[in-house]
C-alpha positions in Angstrom: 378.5 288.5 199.8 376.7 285.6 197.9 373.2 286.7 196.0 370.2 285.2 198.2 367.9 282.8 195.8 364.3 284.5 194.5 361.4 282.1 194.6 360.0 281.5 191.1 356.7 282.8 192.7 358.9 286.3 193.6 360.4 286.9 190.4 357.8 289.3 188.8 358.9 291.5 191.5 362.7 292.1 190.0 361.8 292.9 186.3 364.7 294.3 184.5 366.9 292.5 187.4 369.4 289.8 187.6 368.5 287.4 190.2 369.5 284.3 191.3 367.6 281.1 191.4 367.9 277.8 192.8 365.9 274.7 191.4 365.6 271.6 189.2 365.2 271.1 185.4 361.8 269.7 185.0 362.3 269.5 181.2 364.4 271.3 178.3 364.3 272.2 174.7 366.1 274.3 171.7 368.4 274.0 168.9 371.1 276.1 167.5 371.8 278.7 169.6 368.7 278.6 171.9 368.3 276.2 174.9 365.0 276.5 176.8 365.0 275.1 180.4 361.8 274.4 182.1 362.6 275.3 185.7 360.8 274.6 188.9 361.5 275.2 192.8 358.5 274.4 194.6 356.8 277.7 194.7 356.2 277.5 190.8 357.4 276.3 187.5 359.6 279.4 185.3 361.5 279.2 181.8 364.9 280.0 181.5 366.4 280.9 178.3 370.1 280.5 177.3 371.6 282.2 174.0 375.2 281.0 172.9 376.1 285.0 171.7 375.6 286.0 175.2 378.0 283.5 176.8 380.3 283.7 174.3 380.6 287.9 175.0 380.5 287.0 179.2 382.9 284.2 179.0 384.6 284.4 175.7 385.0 281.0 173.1 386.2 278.8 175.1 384.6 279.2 178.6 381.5 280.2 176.5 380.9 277.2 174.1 381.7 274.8 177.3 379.1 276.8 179.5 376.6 276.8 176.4 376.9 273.0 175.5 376.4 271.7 179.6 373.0 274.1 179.2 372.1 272.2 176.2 372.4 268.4 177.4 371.0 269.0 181.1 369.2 265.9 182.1 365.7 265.9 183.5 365.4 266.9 187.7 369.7 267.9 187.7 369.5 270.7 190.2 371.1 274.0 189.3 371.7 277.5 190.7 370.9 280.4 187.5 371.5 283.6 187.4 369.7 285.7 185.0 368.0 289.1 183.9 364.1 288.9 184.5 362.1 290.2 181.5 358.3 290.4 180.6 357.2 287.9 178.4 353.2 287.6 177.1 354.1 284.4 175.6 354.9 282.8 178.6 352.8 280.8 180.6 354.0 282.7 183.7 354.4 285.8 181.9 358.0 286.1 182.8 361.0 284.5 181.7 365.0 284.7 182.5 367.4 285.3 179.9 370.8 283.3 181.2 373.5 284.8 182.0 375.3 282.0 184.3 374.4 278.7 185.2 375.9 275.9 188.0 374.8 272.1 188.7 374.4 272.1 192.1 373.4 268.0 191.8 373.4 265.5 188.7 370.2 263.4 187.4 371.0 260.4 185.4 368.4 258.0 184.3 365.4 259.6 186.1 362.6 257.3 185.8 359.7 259.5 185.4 359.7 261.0 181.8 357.3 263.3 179.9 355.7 260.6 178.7 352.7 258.3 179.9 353.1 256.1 182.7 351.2 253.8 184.4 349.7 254.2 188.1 351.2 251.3 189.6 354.6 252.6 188.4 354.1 256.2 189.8 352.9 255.1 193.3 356.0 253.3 193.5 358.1 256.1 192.7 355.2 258.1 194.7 358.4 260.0 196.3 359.6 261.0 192.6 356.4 261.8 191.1 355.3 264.6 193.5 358.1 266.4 191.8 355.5 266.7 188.3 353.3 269.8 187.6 350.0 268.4 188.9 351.1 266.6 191.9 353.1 269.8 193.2 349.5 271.9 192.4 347.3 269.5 194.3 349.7 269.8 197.7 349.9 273.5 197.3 345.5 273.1 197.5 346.1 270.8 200.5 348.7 273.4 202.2 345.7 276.1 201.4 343.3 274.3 203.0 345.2 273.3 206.0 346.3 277.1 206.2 342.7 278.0 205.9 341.6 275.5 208.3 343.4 277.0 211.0 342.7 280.6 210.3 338.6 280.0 210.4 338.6 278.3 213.4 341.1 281.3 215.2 338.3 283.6 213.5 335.6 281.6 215.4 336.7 281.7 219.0 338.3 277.5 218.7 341.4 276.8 220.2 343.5 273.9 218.5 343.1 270.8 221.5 345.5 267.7 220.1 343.8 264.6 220.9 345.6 261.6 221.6 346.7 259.2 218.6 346.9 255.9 220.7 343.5 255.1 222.1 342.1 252.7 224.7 338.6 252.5 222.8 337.2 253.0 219.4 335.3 255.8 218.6 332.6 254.3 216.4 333.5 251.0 214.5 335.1 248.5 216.0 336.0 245.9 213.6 337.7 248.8 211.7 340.5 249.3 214.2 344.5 249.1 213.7 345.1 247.2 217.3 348.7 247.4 218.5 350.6 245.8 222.2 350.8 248.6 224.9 353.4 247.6 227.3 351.1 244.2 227.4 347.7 245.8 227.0 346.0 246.1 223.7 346.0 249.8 222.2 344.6 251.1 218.6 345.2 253.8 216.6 342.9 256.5 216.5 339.8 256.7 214.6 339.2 260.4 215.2 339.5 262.4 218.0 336.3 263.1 218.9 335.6 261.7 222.1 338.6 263.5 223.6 337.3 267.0 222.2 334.2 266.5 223.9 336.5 266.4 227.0 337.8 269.8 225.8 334.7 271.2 224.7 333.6 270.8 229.1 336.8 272.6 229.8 337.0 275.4 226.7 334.2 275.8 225.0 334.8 275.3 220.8 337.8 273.1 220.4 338.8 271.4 217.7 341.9 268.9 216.1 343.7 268.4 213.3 346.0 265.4 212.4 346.5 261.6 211.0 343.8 259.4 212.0 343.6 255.5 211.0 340.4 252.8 209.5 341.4 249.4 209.1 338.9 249.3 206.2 339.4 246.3 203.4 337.8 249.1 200.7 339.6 249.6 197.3 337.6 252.3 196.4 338.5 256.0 194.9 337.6 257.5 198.0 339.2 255.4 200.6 342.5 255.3 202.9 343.2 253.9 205.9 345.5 256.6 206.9 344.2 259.8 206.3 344.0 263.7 208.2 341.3 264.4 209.6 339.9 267.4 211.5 337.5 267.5 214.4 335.5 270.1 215.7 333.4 270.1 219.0 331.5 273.3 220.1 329.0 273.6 222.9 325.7 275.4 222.6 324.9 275.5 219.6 321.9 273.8 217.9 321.8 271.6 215.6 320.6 274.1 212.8 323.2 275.9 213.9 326.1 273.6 213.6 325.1 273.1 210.1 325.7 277.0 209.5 328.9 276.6 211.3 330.1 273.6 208.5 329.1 275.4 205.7 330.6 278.4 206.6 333.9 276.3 207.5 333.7 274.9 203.8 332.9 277.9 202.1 336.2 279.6 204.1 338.4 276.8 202.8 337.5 277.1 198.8 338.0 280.6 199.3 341.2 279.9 200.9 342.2 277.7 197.8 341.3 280.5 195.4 343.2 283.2 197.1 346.0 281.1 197.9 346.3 278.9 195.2 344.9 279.8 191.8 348.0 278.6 190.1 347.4 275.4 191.1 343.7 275.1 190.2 344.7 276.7 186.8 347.2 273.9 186.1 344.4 271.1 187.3 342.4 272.6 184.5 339.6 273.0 187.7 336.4 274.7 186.8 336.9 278.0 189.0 333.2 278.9 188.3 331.6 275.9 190.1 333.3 276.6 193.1 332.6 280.3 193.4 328.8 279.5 193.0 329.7 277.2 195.7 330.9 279.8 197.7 328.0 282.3 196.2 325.3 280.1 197.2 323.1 278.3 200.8 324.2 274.5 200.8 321.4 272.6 200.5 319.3 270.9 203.2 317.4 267.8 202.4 316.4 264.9 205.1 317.3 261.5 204.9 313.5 260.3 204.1 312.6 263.1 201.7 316.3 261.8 199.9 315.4 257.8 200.0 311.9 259.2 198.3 313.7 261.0 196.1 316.0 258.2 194.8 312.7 256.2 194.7 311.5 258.9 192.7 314.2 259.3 189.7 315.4 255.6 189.6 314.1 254.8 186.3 315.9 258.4 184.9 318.5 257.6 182.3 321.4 259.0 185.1 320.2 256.8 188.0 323.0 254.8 188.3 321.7 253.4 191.3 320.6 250.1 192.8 317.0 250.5 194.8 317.1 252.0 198.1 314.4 251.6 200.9 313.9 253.4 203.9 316.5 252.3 206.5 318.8 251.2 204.2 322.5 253.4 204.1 323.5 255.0 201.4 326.1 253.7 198.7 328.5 256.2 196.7 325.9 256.2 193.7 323.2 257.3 195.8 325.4 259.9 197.7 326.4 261.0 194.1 323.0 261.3 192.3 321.9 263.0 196.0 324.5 265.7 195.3 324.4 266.5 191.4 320.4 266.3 191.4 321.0 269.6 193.6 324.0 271.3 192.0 325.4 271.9 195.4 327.2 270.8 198.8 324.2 269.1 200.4 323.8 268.2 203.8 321.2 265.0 204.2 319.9 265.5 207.7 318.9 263.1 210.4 319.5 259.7 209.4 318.1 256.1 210.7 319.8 255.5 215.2 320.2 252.0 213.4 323.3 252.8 211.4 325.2 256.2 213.1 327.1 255.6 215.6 325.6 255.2 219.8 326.4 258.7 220.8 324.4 261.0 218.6 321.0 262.4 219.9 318.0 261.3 218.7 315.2 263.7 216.9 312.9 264.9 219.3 310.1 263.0 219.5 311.7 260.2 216.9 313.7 258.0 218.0 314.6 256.1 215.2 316.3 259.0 214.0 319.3 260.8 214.8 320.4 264.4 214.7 323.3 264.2 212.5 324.1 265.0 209.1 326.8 264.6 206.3 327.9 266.7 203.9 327.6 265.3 200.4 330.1 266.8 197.6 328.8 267.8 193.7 330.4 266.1 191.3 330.5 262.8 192.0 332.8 263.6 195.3 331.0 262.3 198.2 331.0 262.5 201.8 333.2 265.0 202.9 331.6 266.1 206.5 330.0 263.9 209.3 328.7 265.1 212.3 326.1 265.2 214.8 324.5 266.9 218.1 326.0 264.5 220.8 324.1 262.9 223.6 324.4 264.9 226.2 322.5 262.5 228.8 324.5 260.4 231.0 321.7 257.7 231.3 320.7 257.7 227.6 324.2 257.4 226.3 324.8 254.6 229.0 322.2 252.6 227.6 323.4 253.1 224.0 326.8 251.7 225.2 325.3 248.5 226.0 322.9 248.5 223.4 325.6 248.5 221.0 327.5 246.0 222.5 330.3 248.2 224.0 331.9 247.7 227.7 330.9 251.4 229.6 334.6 251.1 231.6 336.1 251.4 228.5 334.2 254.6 228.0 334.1 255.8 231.5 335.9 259.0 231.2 333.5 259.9 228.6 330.3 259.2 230.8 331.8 260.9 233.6 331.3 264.1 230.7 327.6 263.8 231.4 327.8 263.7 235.5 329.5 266.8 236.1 327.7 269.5 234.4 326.6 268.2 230.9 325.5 270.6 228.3 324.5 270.6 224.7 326.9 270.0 222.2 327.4 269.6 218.5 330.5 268.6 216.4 331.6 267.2 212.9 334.6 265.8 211.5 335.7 266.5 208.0 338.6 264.1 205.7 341.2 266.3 204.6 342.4 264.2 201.6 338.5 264.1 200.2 338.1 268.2 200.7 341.4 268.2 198.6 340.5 265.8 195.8 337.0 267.7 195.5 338.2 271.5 195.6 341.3 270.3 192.9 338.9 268.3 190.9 340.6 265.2 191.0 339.7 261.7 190.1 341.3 259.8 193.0 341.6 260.3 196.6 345.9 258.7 196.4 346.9 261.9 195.1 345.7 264.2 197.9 348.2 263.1 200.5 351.9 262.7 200.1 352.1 259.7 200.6 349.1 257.6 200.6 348.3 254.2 202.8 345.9 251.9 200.8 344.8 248.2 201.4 347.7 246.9 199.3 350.0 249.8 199.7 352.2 250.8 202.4 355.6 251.9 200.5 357.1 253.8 199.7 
């Protein structure tokens, strides 16, 4: 009966063993009688080491040498099944390595186009499907896997059940001139924005829902933090106030870089990530800080040395600089509270007693990371929402199932919705948001 293949990431378990491995050859080096192969199989990267004497003894001259010299001239990515005995190894980077004892090419690799050596961007987005194969690329999906698997265990934890909202949508969600429109059987569809407006259906029926999936902004940005595809997950939950839904997102963000650093801590160690920062982000209260008290905060520092700002006023949105200096003037995941009705979207609720402000919030990264969380306490008036239809220039039949949420037994509700790919780049500390999903749908990229 054939051997079964160890995982790379199971091999410290079958010290003084000879496994069996299946992978690729990310890179390779030796002379003489040593050849040292850089293995990897997707749960980890591994060196193997062949010694000519050995194969010589196992196979004898002939068989030997031949075995020996097809070790030695491997070309980068040819996949192989080794055999080998495990032994400890403090030099290692792993800690373990494989002394050969039989090797077979399972499938060649001639001419692969991504080397060790520097290439530019363009070139690796192109060969996007290629370059997911390198050491960094692999440990930034194995933090998005962490965070997806943590995603689903904290909301199991808090009494949610996963409610999949529709991807083709009648009506827009918030902005309409950001919409993918497509033909539906003769009537005009669009891809979903977020799922929002179909959890609050869910949240009347179950309670704390929430989604998780591809969602779609026709937005002409070229920033780092931008894509018009990208995963996001929504979360709707019904009496809870607004303080308290801000408890529930930092507790939800806190669960996923925990997640990362039980799950993944290979993969931050290979990103070079500072693992400090994001247990005091873990250790410590978010902080709270309203959307006035920011503005006059920005006003504040803008002659600082660091204020890499333009002016802000009161009214005015944010830009990235402004979210940035917000967030690293704190240290911390900050949540800037209750912003101007005239910019956030017609169905959040307004502050009691002002209504020219909103009960929402968003979450702003450290580090230069931005928006990572939006959300809101949600209208829960049928009249008052009805009149923010109009007021915003919106048709009410095209939002009639979601009235009808406020005629048959309305109740408070809160909800948020958070960007997978920009949770990623910030928990792996990476410069751009193209590398957080497999593959990434930008203003001039579709392909491959």
């Amino acid at each position: 009966m054939a051997k079964e293949y160890v995982a790379i990431r199971d091999v410290k378990k079958h010290v003084g063993e000879e496994i069996t491995i299946g992978a690729w050859v990310a890179n390779k080096s030796g002379k003489g009688k040593l050849a040292f192969l850089q293995l990897r199989d997707g749960t980890a990267f591994f060196q193997a080491v062949a010694f000519k004497p050995n194969f010589l003894e196992k196979y004898g001259q002939e068989l030997g040498t031949e075995k020996f010299e097809i070790i030695k001239h491997l070309s980068q990515e040819t996949s192989v099944k080794v055999t080998g005995i495990v032994k400890e190894d403090a030099r290692s980077k792993f800690g373990y390595e494989l002394d050969l004892t039989d090797l077979e090419i399972l499938g060649s690799s001639l001419d692969y186009p991504i080397t060790p050596k520097e290439h530019g961007t363009d070139f690796l987005m192109d060969n996007r499907h290629l370059w997911l194969r390198s050491r960094k690329q692999m440990a930034i999906m194995q933090i998005r896997n962490a965070i997806i698997y943590s995603t689903y265990e904290f909301f199991d934890q808090n009494g949610f059940i996963k409610f999949d909202s529709p991807i083709l949508s009648g009506n827009a969600a918030e902005n309409t001139t950001e919409l993918f429109e497509t033909d539906y059987f003769g009537n005009p569809a669009f891809l979903s924005q977020s799922g929002q407006l179909y959890l609050e259906a869910g949240v009347m029926a179950l309670g704390r829902v929430f989604d998780f999936g591809p969602v779609f902004r026709a937005e002409k940005s070229k920033t780092r933090r931008h894509l018009t595809e990208f995963w996001m997950m929504d979360a709707e939950y019904s009496f809870l106030s607004h303080d308290q839904s801000l408890d529930l997102q930092e507790a939800y963000v806190k669960a996923m870089i925990q997640g990362v650093l039980d799950r993944a801590p290979q993969a931050l160690e290979i990103l070079a990530r500072d693992v400090e920062a994001l247990k005091k982000y873990i250790a410590e209260p978010f902080k709270r800080v309203s959307y006035d008290d920011a503005i006059s905060l920005l006003q504040e520092h803008e002659a600082d040395p660091d204020a890499d700002y333009e002016h802000i006023e009161h009214g005015d949105d944010f830009g990235s600089p402004h979210e940035t200096w917000i967030s690293n003037y704190f240290g911390l995941p900050t949540f800037v509270v209750n912003y101007p009705a005239s910019f956030k979207a017609f169905y959040m609720k307004p502050v009691p007693g002002n209504e020219d402000r909103v009960l929402c919030a968003d979450l702003l990264a450290p580090e230069g990371y931005g928006e990572i969380i939006g959300g809101s306490v949600r209208e829960d008036d049928y009249q008052k929402l009805y009149d923010k239809i109009i007021e915003n220039g919106l048709n009410p039949d095209d939002y009639a199932f979601y009235l009808d949420l406020r005629k048959y037994g309305s109740v408070p509700h809160a909800g948020f919705g958070l960007g997978l790919e920009r949770m990623v780049t910030f928990v792996a500390g990476t410069k751009h948001i193209r590398e957080a999903i497999p593959f990434p749908r930008m203003l001039h990229r579709i392909k491959p």
